[in-house]
CHARMM-style PDB file with segment names, atoms N, HN, CA, C and O in Angstrom:
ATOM      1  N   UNK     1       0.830  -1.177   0.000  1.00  0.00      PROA
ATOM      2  CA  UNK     1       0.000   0.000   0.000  1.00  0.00      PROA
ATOM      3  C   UNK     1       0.877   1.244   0.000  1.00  0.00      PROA
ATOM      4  O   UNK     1       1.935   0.978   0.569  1.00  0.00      PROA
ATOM      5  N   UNK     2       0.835   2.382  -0.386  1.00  0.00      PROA
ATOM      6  HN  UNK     2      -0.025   2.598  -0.848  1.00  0.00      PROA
ATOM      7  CA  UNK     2       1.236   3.514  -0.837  1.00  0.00      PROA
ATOM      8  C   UNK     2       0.797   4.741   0.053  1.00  0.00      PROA
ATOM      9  O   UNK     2      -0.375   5.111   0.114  1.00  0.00      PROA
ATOM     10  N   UNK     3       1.675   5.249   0.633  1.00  0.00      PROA
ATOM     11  HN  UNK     3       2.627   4.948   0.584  1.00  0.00      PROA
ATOM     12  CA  UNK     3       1.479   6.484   1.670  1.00  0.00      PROA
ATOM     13  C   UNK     3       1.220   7.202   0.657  1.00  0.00      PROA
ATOM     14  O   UNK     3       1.321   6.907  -0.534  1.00  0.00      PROA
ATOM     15  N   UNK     4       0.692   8.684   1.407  1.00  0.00      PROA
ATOM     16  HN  UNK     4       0.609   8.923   2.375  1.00  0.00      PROA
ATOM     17  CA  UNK     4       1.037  10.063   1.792  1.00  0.00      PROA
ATOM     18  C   UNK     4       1.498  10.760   2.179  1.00  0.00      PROA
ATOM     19  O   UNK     4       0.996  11.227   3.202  1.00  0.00      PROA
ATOM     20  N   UNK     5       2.713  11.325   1.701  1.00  0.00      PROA
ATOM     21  HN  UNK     5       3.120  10.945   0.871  1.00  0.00      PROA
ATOM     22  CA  UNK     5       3.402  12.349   2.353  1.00  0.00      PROA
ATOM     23  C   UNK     5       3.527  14.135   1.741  1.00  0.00      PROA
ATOM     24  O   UNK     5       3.524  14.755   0.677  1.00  0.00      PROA
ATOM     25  N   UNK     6       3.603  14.319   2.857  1.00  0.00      PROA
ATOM     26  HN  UNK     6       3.605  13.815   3.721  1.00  0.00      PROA
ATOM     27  CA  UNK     6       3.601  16.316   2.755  1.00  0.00      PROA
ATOM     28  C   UNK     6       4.171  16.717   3.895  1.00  0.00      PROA
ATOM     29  O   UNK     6       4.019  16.409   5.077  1.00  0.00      PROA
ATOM     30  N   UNK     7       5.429  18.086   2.831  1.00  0.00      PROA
ATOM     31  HN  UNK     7       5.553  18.336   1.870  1.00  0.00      PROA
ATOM     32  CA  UNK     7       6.451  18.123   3.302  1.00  0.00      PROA
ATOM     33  C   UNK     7       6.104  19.731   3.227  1.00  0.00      PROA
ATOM     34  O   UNK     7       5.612  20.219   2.210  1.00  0.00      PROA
ATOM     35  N   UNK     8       6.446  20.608   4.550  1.00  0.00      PROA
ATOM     36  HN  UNK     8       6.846  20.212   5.377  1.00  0.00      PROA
ATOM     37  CA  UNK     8       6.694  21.962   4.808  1.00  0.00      PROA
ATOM     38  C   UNK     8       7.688  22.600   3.918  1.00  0.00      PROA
ATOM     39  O   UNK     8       8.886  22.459   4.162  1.00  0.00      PROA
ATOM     40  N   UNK     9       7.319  23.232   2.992  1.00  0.00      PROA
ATOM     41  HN  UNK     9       6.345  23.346   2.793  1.00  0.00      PROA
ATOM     42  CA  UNK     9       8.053  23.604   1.912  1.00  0.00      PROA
ATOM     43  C   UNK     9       9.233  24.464   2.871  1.00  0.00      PROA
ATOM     44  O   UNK     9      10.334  24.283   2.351  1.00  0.00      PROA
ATOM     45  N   UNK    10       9.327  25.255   3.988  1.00  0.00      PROA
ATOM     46  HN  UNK    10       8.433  25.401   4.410  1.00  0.00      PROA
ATOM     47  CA  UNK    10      10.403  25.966   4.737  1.00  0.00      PROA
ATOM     48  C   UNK    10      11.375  24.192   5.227  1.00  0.00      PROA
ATOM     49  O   UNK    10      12.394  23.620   4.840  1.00  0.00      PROA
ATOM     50  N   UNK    11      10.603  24.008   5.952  1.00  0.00      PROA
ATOM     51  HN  UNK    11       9.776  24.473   6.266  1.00  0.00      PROA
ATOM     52  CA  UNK    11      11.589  22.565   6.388  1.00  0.00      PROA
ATOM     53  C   UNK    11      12.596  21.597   5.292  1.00  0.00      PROA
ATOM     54  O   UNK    11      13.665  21.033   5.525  1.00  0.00      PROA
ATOM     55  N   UNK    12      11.697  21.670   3.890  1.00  0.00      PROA
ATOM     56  HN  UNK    12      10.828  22.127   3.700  1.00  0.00      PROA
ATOM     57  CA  UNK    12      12.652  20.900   3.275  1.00  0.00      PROA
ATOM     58  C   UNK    12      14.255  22.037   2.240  1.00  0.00      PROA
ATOM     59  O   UNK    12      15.293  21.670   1.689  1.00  0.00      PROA
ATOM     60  N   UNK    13      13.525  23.597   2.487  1.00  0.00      PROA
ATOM     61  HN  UNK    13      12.682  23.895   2.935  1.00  0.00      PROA
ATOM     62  CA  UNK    13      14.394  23.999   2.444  1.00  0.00      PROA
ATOM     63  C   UNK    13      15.814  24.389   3.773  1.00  0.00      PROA
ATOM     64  O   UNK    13      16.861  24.904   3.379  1.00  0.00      PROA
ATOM     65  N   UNK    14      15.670  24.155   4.806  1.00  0.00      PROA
ATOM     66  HN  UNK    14      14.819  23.737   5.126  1.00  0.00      PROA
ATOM     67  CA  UNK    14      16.146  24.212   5.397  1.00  0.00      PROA
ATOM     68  C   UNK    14      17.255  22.813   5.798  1.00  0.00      PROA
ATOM     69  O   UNK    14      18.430  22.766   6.162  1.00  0.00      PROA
ATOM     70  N   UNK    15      16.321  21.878   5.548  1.00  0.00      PROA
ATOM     71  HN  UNK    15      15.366  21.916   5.252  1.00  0.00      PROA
ATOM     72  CA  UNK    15      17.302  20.530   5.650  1.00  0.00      PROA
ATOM     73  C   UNK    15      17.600  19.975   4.441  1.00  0.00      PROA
ATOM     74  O   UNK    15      18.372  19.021   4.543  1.00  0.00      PROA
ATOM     75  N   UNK    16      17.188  20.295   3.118  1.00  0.00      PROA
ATOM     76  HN  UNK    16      16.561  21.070   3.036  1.00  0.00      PROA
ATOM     77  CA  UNK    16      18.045  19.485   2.455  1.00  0.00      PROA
ATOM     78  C   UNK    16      17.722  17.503   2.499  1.00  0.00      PROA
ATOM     79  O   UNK    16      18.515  16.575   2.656  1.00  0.00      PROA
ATOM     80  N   UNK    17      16.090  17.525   2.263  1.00  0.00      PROA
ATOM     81  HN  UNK    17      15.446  18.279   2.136  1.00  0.00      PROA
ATOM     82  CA  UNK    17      16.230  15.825   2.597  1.00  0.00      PROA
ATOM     83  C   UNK    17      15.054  15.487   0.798  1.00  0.00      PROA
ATOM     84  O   UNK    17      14.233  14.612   0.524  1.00  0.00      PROA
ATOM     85  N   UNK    18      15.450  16.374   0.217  1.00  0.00      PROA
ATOM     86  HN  UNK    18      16.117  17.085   0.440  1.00  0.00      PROA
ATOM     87  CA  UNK    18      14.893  15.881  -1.548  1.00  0.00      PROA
ATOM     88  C   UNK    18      15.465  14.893  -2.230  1.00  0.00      PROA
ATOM     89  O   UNK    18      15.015  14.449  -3.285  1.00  0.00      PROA
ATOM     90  N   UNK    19      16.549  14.473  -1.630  1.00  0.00      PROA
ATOM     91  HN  UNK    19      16.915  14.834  -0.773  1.00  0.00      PROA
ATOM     92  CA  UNK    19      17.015  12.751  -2.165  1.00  0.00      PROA
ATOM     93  C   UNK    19      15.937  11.517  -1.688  1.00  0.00      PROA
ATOM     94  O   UNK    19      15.463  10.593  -2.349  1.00  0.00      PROA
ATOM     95  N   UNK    20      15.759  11.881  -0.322  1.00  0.00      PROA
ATOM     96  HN  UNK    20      16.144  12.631   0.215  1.00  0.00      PROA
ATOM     97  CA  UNK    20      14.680  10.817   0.104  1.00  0.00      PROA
ATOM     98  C   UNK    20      13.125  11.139  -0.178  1.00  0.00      PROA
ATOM     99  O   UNK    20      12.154  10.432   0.092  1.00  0.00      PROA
ATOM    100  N   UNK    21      13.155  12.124  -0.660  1.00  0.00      PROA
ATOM    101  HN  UNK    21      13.944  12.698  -0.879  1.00  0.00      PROA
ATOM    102  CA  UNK    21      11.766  12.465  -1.193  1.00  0.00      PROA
ATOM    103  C   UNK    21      11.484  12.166  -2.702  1.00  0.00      PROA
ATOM    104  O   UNK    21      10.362  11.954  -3.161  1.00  0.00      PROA
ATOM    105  N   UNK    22      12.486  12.177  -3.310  1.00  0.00      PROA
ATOM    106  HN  UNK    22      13.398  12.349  -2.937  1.00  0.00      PROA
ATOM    107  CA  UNK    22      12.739  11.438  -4.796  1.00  0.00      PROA
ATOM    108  C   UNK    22      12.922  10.267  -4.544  1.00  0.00      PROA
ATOM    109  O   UNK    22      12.991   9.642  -5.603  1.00  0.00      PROA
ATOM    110  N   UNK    23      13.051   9.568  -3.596  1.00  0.00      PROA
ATOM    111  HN  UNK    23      12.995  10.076  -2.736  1.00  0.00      PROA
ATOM    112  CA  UNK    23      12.881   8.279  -3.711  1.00  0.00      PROA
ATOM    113  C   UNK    23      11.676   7.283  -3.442  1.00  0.00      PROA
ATOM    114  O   UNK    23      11.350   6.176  -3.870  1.00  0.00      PROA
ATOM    115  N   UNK    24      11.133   8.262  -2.466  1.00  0.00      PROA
ATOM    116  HN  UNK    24      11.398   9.162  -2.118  1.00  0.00      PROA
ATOM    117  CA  UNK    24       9.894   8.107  -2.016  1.00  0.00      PROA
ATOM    118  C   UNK    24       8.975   8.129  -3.246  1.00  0.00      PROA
ATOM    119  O   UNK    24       8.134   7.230  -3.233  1.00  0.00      PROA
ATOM    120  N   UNK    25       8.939   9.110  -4.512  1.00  0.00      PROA
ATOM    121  HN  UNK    25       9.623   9.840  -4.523  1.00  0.00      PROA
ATOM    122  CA  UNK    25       8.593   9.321  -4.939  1.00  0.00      PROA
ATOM    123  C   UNK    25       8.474   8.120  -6.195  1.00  0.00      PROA
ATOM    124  O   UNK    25       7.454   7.646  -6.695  1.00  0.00      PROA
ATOM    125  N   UNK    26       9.888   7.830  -6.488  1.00  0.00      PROA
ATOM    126  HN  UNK    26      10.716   8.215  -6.082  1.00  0.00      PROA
ATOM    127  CA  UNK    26      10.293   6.506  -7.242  1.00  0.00      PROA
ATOM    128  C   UNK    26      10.036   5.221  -6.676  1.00  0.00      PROA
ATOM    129  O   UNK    26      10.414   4.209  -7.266  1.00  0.00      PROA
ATOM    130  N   UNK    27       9.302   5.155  -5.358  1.00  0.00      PROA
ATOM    131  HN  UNK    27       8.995   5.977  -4.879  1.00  0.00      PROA
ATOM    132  CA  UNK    27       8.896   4.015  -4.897  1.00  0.00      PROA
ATOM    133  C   UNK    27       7.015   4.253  -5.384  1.00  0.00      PROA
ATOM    134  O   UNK    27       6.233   3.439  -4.892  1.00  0.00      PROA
ATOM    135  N   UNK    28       6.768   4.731  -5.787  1.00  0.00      PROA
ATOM    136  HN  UNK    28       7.403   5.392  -6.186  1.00  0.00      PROA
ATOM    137  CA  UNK    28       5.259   4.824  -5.962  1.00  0.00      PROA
ATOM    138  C   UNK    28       4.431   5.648  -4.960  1.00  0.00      PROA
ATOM    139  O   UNK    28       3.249   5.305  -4.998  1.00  0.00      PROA
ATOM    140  N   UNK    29       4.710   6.724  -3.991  1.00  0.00      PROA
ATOM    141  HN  UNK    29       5.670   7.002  -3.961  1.00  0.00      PROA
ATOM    142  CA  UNK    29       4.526   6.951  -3.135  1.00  0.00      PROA
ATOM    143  C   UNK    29       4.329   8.789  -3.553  1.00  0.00      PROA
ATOM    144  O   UNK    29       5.149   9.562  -4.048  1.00  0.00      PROA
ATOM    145  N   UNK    30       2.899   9.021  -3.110  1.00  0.00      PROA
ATOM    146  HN  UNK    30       2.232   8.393  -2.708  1.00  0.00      PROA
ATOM    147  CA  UNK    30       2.158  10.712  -2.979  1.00  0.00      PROA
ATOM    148  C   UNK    30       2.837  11.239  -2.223  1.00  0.00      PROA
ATOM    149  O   UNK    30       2.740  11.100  -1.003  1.00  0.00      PROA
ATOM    150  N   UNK    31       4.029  12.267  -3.067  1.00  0.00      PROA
ATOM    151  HN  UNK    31       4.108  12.379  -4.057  1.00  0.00      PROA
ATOM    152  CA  UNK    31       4.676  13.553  -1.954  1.00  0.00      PROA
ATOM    153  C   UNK    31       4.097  14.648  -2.738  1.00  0.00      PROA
ATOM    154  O   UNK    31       3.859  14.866  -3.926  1.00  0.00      PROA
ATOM    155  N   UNK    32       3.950  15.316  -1.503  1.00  0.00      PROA
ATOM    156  HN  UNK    32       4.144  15.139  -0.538  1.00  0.00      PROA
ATOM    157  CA  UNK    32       3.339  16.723  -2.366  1.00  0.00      PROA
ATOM    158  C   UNK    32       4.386  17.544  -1.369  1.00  0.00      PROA
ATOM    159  O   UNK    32       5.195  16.943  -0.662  1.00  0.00      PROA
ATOM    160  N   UNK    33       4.240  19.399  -1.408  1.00  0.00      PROA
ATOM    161  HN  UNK    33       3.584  19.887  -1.982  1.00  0.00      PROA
ATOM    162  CA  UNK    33       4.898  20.473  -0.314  1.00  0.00      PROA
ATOM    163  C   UNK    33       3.858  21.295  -0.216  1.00  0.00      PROA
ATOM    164  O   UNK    33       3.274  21.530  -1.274  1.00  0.00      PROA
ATOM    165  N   UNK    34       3.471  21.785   0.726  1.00  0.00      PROA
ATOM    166  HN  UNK    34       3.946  21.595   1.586  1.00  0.00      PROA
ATOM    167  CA  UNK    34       3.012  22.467   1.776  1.00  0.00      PROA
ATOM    168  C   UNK    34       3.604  23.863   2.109  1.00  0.00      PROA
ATOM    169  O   UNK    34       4.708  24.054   2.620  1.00  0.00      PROA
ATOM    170  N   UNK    35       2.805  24.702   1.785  1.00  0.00      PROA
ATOM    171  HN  UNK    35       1.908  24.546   1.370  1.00  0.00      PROA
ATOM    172  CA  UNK    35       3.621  26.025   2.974  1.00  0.00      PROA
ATOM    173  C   UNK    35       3.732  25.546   3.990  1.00  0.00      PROA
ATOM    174  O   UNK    35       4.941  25.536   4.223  1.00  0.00      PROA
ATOM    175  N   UNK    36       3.039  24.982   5.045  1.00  0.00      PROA
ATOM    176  HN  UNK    36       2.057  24.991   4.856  1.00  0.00      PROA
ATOM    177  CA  UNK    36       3.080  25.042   6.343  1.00  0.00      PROA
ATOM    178  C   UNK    36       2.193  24.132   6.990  1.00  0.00      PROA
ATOM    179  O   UNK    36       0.965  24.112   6.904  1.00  0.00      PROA
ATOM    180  N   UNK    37       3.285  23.038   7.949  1.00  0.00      PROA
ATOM    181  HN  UNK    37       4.282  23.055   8.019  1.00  0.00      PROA
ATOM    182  CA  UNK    37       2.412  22.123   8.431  1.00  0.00      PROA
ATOM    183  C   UNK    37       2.298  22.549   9.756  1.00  0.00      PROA
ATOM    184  O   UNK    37       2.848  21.695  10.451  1.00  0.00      PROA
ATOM    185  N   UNK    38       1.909  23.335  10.356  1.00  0.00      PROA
ATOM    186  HN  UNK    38       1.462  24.029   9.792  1.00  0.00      PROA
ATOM    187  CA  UNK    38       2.171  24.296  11.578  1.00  0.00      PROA
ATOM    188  C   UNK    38       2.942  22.913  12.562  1.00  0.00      PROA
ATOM    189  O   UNK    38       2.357  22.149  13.331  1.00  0.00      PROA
ATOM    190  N   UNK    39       3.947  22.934  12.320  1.00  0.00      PROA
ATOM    191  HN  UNK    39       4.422  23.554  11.696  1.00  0.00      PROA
ATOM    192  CA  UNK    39       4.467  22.118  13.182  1.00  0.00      PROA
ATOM    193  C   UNK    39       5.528  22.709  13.793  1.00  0.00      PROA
ATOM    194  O   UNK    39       6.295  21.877  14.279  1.00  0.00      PROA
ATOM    195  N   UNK    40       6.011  24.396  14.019  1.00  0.00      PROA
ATOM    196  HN  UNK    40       5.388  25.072  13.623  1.00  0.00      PROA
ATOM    197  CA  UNK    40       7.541  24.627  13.752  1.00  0.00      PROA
ATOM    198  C   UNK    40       8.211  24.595  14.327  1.00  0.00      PROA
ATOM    199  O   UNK    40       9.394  24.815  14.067  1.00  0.00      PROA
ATOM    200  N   UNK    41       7.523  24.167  15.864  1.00  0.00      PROA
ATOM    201  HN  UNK    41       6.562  23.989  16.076  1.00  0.00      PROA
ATOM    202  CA  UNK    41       9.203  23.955  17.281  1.00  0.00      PROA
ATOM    203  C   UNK    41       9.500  22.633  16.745  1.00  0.00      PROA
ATOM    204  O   UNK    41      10.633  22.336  17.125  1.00  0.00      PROA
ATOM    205  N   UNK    42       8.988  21.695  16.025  1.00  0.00      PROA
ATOM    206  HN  UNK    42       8.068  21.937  15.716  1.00  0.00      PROA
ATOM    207  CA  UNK    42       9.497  20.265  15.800  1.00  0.00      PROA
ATOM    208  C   UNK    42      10.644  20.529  14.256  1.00  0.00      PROA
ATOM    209  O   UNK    42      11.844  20.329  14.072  1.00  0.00      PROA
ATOM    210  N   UNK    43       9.529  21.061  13.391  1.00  0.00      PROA
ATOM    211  HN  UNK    43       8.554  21.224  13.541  1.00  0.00      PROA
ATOM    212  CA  UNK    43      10.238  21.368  12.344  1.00  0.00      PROA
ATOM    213  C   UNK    43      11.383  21.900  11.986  1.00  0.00      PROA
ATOM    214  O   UNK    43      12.245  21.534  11.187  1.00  0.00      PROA
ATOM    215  N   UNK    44      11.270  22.935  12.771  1.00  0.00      PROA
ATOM    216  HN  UNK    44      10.570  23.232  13.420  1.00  0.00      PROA
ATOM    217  CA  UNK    44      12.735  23.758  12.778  1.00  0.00      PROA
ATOM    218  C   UNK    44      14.188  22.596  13.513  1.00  0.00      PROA
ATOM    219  O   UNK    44      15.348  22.991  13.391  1.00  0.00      PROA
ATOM    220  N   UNK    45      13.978  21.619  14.021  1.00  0.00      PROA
ATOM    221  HN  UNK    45      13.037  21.298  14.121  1.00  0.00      PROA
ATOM    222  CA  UNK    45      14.964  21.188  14.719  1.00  0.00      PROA
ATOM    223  C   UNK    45      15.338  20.383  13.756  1.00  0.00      PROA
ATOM    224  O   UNK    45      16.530  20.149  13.952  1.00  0.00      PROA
ATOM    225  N   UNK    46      14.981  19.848  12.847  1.00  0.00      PROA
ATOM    226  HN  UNK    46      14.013  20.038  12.687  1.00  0.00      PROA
ATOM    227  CA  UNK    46      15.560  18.883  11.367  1.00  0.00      PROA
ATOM    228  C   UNK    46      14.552  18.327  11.114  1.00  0.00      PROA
ATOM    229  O   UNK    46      13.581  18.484  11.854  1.00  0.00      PROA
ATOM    230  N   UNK    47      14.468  17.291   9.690  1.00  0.00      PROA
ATOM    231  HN  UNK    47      15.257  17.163   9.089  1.00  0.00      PROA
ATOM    232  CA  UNK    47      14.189  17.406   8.774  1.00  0.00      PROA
ATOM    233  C   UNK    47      12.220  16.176   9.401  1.00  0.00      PROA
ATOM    234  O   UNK    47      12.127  15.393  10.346  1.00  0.00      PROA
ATOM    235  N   UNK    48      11.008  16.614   8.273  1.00  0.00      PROA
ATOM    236  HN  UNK    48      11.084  17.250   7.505  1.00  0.00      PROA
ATOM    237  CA  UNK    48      10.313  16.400   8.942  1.00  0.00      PROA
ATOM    238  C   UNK    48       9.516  15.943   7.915  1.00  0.00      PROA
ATOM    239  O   UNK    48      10.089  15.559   6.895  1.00  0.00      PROA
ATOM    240  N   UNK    49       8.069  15.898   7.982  1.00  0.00      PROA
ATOM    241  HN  UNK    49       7.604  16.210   8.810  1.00  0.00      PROA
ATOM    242  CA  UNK    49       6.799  15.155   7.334  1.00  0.00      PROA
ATOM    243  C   UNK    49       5.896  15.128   7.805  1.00  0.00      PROA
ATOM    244  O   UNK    49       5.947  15.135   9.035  1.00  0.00      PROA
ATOM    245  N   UNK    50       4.330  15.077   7.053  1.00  0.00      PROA
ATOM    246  HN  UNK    50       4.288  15.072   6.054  1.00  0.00      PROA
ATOM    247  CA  UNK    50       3.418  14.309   7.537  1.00  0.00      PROA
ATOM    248  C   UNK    50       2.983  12.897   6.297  1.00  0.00      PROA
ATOM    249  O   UNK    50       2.542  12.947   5.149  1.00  0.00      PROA
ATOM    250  N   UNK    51       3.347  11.768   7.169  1.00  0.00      PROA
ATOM    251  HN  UNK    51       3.704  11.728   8.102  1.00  0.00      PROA
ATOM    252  CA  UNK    51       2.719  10.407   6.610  1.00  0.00      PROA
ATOM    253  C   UNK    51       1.800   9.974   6.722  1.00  0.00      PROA
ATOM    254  O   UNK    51       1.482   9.419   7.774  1.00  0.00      PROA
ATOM    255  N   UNK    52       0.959  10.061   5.614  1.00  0.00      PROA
ATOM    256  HN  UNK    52       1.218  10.512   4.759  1.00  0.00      PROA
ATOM    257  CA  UNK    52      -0.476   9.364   6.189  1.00  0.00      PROA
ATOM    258  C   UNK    52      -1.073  10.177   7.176  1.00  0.00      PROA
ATOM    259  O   UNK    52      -1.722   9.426   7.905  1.00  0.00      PROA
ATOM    260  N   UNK    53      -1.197  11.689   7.664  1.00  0.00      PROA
ATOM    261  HN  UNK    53      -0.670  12.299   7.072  1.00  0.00      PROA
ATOM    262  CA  UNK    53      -1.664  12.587   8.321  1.00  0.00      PROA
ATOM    263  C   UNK    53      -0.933  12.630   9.919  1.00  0.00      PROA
ATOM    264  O   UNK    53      -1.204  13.431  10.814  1.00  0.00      PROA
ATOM    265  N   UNK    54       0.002  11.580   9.956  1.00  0.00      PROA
ATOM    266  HN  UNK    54       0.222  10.930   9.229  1.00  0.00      PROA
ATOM    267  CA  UNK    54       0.928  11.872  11.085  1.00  0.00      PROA
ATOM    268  C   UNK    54       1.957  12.451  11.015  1.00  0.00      PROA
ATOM    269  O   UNK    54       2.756  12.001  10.194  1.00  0.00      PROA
ATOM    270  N   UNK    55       2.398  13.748  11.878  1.00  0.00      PROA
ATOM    271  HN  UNK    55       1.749  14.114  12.545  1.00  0.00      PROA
ATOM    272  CA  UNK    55       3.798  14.470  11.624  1.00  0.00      PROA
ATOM    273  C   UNK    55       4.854  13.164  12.421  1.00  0.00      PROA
ATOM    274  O   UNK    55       4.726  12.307  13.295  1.00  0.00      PROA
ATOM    275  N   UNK    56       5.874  13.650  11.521  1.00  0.00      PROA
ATOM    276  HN  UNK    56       5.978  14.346  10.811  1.00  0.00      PROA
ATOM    277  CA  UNK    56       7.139  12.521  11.881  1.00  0.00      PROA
ATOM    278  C   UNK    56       8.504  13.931  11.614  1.00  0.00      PROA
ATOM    279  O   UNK    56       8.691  14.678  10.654  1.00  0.00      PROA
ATOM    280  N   UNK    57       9.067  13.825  12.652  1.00  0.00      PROA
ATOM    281  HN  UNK    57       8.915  13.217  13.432  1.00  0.00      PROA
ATOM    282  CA  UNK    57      10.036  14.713  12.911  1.00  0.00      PROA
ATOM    283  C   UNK    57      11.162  13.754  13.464  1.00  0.00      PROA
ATOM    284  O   UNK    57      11.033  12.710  14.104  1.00  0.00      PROA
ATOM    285  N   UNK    58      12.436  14.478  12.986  1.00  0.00      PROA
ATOM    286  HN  UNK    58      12.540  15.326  12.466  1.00  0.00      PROA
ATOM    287  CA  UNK    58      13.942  13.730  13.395  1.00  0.00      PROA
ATOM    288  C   UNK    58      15.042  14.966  13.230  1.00  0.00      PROA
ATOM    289  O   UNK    58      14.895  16.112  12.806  1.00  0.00      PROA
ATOM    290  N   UNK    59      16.244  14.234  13.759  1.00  0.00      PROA
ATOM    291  HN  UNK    59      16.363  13.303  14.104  1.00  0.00      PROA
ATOM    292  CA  UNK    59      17.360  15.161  13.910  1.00  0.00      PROA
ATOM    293  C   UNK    59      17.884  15.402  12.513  1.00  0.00      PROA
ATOM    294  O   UNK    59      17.938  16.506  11.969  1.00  0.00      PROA
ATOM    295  N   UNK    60      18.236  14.336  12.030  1.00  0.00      PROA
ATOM    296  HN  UNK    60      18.192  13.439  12.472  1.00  0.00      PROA
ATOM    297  CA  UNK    60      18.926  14.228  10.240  1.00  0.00      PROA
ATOM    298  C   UNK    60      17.771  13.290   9.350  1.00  0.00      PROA
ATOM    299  O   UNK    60      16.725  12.782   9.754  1.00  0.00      PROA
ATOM    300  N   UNK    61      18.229  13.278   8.342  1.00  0.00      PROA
ATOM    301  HN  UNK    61      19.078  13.691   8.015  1.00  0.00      PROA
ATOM    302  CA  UNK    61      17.904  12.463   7.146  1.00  0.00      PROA
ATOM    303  C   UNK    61      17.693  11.557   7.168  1.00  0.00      PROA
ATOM    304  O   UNK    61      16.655  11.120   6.671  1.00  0.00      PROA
ATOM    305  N   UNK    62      19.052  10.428   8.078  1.00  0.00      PROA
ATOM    306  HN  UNK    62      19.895  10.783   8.482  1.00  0.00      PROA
ATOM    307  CA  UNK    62      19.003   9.340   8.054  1.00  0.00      PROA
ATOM    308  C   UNK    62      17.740   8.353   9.232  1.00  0.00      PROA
ATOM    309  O   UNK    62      17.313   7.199   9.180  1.00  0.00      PROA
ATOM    310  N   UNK    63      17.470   9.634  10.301  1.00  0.00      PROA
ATOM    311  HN  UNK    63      17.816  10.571  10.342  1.00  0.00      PROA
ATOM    312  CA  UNK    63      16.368   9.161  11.086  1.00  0.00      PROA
ATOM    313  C   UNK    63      15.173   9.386  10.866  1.00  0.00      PROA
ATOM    314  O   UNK    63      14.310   9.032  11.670  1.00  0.00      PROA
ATOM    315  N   UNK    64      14.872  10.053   9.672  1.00  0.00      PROA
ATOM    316  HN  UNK    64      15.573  10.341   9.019  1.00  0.00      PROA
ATOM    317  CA  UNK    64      13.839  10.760   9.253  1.00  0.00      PROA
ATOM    318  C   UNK    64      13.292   9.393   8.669  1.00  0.00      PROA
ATOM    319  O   UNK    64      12.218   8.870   8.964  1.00  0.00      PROA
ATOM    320  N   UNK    65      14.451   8.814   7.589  1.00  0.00      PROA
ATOM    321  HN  UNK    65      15.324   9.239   7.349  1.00  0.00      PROA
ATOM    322  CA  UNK    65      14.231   7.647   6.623  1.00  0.00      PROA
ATOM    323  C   UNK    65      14.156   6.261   7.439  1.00  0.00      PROA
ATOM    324  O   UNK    65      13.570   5.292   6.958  1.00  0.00      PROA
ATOM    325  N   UNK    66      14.822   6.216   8.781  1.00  0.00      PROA
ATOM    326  HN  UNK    66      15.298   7.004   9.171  1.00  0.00      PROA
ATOM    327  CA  UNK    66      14.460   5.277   9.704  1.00  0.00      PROA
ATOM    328  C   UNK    66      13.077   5.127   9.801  1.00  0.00      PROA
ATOM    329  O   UNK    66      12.591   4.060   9.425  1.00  0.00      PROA
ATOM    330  N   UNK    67      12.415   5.939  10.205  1.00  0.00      PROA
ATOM    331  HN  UNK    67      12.810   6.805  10.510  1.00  0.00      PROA
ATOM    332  CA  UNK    67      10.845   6.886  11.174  1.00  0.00      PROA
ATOM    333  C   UNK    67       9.825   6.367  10.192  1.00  0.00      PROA
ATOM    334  O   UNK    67       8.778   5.809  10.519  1.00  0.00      PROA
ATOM    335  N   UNK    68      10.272   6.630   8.808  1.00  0.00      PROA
ATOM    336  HN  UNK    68      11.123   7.083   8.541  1.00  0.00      PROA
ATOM    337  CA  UNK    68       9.386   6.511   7.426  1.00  0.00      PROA
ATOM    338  C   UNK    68       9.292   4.545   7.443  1.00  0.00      PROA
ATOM    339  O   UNK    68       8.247   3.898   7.515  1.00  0.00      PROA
ATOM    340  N   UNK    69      10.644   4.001   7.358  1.00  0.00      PROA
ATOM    341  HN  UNK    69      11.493   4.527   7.299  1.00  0.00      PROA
ATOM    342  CA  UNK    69      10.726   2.532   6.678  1.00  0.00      PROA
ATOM    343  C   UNK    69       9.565   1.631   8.167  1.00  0.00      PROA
ATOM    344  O   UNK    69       8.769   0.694   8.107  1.00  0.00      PROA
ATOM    345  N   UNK    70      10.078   2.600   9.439  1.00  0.00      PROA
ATOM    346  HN  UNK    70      10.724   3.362   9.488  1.00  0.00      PROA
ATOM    347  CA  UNK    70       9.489   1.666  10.459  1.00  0.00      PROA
ATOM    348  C   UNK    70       8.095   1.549  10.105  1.00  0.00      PROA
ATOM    349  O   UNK    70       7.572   0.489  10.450  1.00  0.00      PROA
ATOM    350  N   UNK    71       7.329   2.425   9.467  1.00  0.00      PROA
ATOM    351  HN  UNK    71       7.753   3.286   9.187  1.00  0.00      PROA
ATOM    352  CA  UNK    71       5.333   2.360  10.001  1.00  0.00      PROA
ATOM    353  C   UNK    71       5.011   2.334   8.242  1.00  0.00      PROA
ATOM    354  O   UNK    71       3.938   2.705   7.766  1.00  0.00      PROA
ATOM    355  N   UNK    72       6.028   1.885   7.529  1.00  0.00      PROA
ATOM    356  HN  UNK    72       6.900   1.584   7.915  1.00  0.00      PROA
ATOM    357  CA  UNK    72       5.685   1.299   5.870  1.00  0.00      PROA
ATOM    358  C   UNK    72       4.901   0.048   6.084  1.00  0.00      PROA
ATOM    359  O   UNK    72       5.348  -0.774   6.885  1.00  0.00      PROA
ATOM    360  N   UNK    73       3.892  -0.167   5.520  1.00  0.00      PROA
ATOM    361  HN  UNK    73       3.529   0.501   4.870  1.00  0.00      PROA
ATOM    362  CA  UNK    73       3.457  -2.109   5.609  1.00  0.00      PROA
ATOM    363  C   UNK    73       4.370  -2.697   4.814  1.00  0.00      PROA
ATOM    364  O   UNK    73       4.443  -2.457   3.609  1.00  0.00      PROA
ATOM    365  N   UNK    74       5.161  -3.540   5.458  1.00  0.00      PROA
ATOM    366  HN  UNK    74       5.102  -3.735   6.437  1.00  0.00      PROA
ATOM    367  CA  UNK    74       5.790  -4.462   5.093  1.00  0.00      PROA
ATOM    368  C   UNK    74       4.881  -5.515   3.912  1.00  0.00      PROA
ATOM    369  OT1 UNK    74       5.416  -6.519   3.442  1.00  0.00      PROA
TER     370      UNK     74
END
């Protein structure tokens, strides 16, 4: 099955995580950007999302892409 994701257009300029969003994307998977997911004491601290209508926030990239693979259906 195939998420949803939407990404705070300030957050993904700020972190820099459009490799994993192109991939996301190349996996079959709805990314769209957002002005604003009013999320911004989380957002501002690194790189972030909402999946499937849950915000998912992390320090870097690589925990961001952890956060994402954990709540994928296998």
């Amino acid at each position: 099955m195939k998420s949803v994701f939407v990404v705070c257009l300030r957050n993904l300029q700020e972190n820099q995580h459009g490799m994993l969003l192109d991939q996301l994307v190349g996996d079959g998977h709805d990314v769209s950007l957002a002005h604003c997911l009013n999320q911004c004491v989380g957002c501002r601290r690194g790189p972030a999302l909402s999946m499937d209508g849950t915000w998912i926030g992390s320090a870097d990239e690589s925990e961001l892409r952890d956060a994402i693979e954990a709540q994928l259906p296998k």
